[in-house]
C-alpha positions, -999 to 999 in steps of 0.1 A, spaced: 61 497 -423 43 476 -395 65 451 -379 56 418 -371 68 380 -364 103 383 -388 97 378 -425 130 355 -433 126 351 -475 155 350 -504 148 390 -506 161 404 -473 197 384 -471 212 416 -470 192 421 -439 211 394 -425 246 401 -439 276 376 -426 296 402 -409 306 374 -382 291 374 -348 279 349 -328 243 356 -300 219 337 -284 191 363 -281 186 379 -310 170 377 -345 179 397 -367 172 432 -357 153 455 -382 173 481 -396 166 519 -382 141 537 -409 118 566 -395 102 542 -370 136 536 -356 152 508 -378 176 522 -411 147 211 -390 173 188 -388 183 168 -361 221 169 -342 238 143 -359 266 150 -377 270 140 -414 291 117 -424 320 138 -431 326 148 -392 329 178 -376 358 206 -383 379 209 -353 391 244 -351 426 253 -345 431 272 -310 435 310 -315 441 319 -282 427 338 -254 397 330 -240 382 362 -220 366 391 -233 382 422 -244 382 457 -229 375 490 -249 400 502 -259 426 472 -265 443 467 -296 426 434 -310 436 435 -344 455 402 -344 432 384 -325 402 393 -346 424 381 -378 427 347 -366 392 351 -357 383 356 -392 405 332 -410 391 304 -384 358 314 -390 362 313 -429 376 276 -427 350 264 -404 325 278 -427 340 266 -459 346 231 -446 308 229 -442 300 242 -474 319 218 -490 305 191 -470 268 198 -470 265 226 -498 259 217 -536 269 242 -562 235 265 -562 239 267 -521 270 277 -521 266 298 -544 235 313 -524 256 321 -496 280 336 -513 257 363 -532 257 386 -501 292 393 -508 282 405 -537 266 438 -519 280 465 -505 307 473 -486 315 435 -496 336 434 -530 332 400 -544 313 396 -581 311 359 -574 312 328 -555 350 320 -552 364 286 -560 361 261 -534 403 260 -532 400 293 -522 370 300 -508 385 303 -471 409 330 -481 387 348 -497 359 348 -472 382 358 -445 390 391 -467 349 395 -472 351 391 -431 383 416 -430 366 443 -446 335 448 -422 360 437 -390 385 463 -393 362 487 -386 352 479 -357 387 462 -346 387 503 -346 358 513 -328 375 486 -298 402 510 -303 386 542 -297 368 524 -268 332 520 -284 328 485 -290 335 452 -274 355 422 -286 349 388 -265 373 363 -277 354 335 -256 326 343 -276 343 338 -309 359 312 -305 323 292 -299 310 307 -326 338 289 -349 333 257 -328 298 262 -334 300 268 -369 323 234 -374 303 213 -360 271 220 -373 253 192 -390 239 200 -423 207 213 -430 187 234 -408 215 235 -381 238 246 -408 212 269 -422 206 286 -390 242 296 -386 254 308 -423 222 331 -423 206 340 -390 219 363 -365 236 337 -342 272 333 -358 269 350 -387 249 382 -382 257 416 -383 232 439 -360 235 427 -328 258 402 -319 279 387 -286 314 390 -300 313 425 -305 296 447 -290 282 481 -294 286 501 -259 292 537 -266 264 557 -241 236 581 -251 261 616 -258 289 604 -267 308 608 -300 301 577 -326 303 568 -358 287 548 -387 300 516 -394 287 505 -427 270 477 -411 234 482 -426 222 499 -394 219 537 -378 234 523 -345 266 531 -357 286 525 -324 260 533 -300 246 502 -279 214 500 -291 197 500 -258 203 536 -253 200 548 -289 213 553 -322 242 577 -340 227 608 -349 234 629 -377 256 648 -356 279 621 -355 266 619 -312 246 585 -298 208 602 -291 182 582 -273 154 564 -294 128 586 -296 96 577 -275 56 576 -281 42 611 -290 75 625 -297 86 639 -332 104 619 -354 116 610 -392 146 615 -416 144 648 -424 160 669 -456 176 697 -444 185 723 -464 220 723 -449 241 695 -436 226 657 -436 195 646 -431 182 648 -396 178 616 -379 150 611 -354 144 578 -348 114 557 -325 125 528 -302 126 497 -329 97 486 -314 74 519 -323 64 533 -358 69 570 -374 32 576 -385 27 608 -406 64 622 -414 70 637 -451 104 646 -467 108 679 -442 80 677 -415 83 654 -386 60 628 -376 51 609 -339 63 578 -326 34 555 -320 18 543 -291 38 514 -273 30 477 -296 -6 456 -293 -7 417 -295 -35 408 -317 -51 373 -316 -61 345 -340 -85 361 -369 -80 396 -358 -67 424 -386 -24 431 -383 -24 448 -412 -32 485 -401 -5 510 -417 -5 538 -391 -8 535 -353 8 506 -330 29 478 -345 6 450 -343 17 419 -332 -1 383 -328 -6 361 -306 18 329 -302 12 303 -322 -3 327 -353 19 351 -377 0 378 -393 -7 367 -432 -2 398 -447 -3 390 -482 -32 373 -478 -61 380 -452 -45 406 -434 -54 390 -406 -33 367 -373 -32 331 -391 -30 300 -373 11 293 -381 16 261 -404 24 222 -400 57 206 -420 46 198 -455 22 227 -459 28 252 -484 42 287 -477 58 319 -487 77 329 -458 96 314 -428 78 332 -403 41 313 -419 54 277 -401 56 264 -368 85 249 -373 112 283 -366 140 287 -387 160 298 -418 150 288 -448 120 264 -435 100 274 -465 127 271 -489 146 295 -507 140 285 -538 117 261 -563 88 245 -541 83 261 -508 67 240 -482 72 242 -444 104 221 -427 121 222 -458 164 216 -446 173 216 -486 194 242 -485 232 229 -475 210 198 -465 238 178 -476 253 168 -509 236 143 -528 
């Protein structure tokens, strides 16, 4: 699949899973596959801003520390910040919209909690993805920066509703789960790793270096003109060889490898992005590439025009075409505040 400007619709939540994390410089990253990925303003509403409880420390972790405790009250002041604003912005259908990723895998709900316990039970939806990498701190492969978290919960409590709200409860910058400032991947290109359920190859590799390889070792991303794929082997799993995120796996079948692409090309206004081998194609700033349409880099939209997809308008964010019923560009319905 060609990659281009990010494609934020209802279909890809689990893309964007809540597996708490706060970051202020990434979207969120595509998934490793055989290319090498598996508006409103500041004011508050009127109910006020949650104040979070302190959960002490304020520094970030080493590897190998023993963080268990701090990264419970971590989660249980994340899940109250979070609920608080659901119940202050959020009508029934939003909450429940948040809630449906929880639903998925390795997440155990089958629906929206009650409001009265909706903290509780978020924390545990938090817990489950956490512990595993309150281990991976442990075996010295990760990162946890207490700092970091406890902005992210400020951050989270004082968001107003609507688009600020929006941006936290579903993009990468509290609530993500690829990349992420509060824990961090760091294990170096041959050493041991492991998955971590979190939707991604990187298992506990940083993903600068590379990715966790089928033999359970972090292998560099594969580069332009070499081989690469998920390959059936006839013993053992499948062979990972994965391109930088940034490249494509042109030509690869079930059991023969393919080649990373060249490095990506910018495209500009009117010129074809849809090409299915070769490059990734990117445009130009200020365009997105309409590819259910013309195939071609698109001038992006004004608020009030219709769309399909967030990454169609000019004005950036989750949800700014809508989620649901009519989609237009700058929409802040969702958790835009309860009428």
């Amino acid at each position: 699949m060609k990659s281009h400007r990010l494609v934020l619709a209802l279909a890809p939540l689990a893309s964007i899973l809540v597996a708490v994390a706060c970051t202020s410089s990434e979207a969120p990253t595509p998934a490793p596959s055989a290319a090498g990925d598996a508006g409103g303003g500041p004011t508050v509403d009127a109910a006020g801003p949650w104040t979070p409880p302190d959960s002490g420390g304020d520094a970030a972790t080493p590897p190998g520390a023993d963080v268990s405790a701090a990264v419970k009250g971590f989660d249980a002041d994340l899940a109250a910040a979070v609920c608080a604003r659901l119940t202050a912005c959020c009508a029934d259908a939003d909450y429940a919209l948040f809630f449906g990723r929880f639903t998925e895998k390795p997440y155990t709900l089958k629906s929206a909690p009650p409001a009265a316990s909706c903290a509780a039970e978020l924390a545990g939806q938090l817990a489950i993805l956490h512990d595993r990498w309150v281990a991976s701190v442990g075996r010295g492969r990760m990162t946890y920066d207490a700092a970091r978290a406890k902005r992210c919960v400020a951050d989270v409590g004082a968001a107003a509703c609507g688009a600020p709200l929006n941006d936290l409860l579903y993009g990468a910058a509290c609530l993500g789960v690829r990349g992420n400032e509060v824990f961090a991947k760091v294990a170096p290109v041959g050493s041991p790793c492991e998955d971590l359920g979190d939707g991604t190859y990187y298992g506990e590799c940083d993903p600068a270096g590379g990715y966790c390889d089928e033999t359970k070792r972090c292998a560099p991303w594969r580069k332009t003109g070499e081989s690469c794929g998920i390959l059936t082997q006839d013993a053992g799993p499948a062979k990972r060889l994965f391109c930088a995120p940034s490249l494509n796996c042109d030509g690869q079948t079930l059991k023969s490898p393919g080649k990373c692409s060249g490095p990506p090309v910018t495209r500009g206004l009117g010129e074809s992005c849809d090409a299915s081998s070769g490059p990734t194609e990117l445009c130009a700033a200020g365009t997105f590439c309409d590819l259910f349409g013309s195939g071609k880099c698109t001038a992006l939209k004004p608020d009030g025009a219709d769309c399909q997809y967030d990454d169609e308008c000019a004005t950036a964010g989750v949800f700014t075409c809508g989620p649901t019923g009519a989609k237009t560009c700058g929409n802040t319905a969702t958790c835009g505040g309860k009428k």
